[in-house]
C-alpha positions in Angstrom: 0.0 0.0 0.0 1.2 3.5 -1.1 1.2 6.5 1.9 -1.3 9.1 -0.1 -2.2 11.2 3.1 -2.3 11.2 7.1 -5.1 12.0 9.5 -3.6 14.7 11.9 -7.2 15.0 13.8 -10.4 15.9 13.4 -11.5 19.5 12.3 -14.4 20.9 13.9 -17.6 18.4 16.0 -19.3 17.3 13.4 -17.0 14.3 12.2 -14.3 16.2 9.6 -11.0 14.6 9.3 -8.0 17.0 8.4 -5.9 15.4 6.5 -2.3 16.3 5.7 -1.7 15.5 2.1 1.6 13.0 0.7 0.6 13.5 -2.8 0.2 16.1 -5.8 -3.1 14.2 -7.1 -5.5 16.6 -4.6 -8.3 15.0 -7.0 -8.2 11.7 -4.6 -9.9 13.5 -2.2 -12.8 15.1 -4.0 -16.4 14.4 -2.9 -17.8 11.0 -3.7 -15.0 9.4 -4.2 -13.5 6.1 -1.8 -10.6 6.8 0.4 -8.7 3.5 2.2 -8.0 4.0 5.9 -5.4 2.4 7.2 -7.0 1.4 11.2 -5.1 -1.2 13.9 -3.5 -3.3 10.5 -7.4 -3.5 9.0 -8.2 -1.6 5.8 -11.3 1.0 6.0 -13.3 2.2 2.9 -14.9 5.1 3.3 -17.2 7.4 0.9 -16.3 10.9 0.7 -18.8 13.3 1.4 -17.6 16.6 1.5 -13.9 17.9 1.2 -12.2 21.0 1.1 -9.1 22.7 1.7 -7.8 24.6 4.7 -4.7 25.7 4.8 -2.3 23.2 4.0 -4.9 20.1 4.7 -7.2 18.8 3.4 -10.5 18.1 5.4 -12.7 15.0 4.9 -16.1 14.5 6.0 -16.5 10.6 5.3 -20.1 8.7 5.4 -20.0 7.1 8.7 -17.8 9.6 10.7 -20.4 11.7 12.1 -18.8 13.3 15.3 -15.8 14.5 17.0 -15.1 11.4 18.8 -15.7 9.0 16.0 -13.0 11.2 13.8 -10.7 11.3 17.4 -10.4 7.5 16.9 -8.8 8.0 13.1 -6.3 10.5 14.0 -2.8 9.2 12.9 -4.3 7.0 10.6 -2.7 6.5 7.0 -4.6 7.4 3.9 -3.6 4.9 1.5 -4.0 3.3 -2.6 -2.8 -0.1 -3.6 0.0 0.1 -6.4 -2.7 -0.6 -9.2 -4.3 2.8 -8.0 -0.7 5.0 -8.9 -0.8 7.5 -12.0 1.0 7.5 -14.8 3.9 10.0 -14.4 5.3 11.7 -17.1 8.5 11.1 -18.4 11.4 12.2 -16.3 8.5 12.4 -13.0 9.0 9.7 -10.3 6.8 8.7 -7.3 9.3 9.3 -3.6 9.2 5.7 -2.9 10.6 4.8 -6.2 13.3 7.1 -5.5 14.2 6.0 -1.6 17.0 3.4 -2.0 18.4 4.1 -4.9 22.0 3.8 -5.6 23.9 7.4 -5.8 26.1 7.2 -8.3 29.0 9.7 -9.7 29.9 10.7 -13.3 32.4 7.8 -13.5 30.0 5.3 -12.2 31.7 5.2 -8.8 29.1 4.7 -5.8 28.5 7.6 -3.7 25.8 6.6 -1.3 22.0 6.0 -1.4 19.4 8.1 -1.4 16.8 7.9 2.0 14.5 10.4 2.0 13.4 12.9 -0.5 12.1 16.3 1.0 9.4 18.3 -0.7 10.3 22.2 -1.0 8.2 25.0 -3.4 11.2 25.7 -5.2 12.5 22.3 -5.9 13.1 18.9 -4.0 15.9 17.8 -2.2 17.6 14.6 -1.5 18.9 13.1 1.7 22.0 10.8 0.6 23.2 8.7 3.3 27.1 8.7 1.9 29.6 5.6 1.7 30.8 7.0 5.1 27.6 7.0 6.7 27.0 10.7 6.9 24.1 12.5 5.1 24.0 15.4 2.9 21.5 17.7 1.0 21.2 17.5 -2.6 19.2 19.5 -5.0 17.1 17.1 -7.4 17.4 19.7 -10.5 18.3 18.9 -13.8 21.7 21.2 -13.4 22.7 18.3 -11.0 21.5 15.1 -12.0 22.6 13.1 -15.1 20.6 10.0 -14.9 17.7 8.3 -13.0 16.7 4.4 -13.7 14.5 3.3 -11.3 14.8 -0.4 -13.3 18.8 -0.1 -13.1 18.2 1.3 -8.9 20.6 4.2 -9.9 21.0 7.9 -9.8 24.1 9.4 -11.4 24.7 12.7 -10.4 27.1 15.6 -11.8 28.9 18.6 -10.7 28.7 17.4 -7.0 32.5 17.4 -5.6 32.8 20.8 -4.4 29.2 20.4 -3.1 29.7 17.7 -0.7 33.0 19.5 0.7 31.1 22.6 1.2 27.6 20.7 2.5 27.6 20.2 6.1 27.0 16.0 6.9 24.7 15.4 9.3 
């Protein structure tokens, strides 16, 4: 199952769910469609019945949630899709979880670490590369930087990232 969004609480008494959002496909959440909760290892389908945006959530009000207490008992609870359920991406557009693990690799092929998380910002993304040594840098995910992604091959290659990495403090 894919992470799409996570219940922080409820918003409001009469049942609505906010939801803080782990994908760029907002139209999941639009009214009458069926969101998958994940609840104590059981799967929950629920119809949505009303959904809006506030702030930077996304509020829920599901057919059967019909109170604060009922939507108190989801908070923390993962919004999820099976894999069938992904979009197509566009070429040279990859889904996070794709990208976690893959081998970092430099312009001469030599291994530089992994990647292990990818962070979200407005300009661009960023990727946390746990290096060969076991510390972890920033690095930008623009096309100024990267040479090559294969998510078949597990790879990155990466350019232009010596200096970087000297100058980048490891955490």
């Amino acid at each position: 199952m894919i992470l799409i969004g996570k219940i922080v609480g409820p918003h409001g008494i009469k049942g609505t769910l906010k939801v803080k959002p782990f994908t760029d496909f907002l139209e999941r959440f639009e009214k009458n469609n069926i969101v998958k909760i994940r609840f104590e290892n059981s799967l929950f389908e629920f119809l949505i019945e009303e959904s809006f945006l506030h702030k930077n959530f996304i509020c829920l009000k599901l057919k059967g949630i019909e109170d604060i207490n009922q939507a108190l008992k989801f908070r923390n609870c993962d919004i999820v899709i099976s894999e069938d359920e992904l979009k197509q991406l566009d070429d040279n557009e990859f889904y996070i979880h794709d990208l976690i693990g893959l081998k970092v690799l430099g312009e001469s092929n030599e291994e530089i670490g992994v990647i292990t998380d990818v962070i979200s910002l407005a300009s661009n993304d960023i990727y946390e590369i746990e290096l060969s040594n076991k510390k972890k840098v920033f690095y930008p995910a623009v096309k100024e930087y990267i040479e090559e992604i294969n998510i078949e091959k597990g790879i990155i290659k990466i350019k232009n990232y010596e200096d970087f990495f000297e100058s980048n403090d490891a955490i």
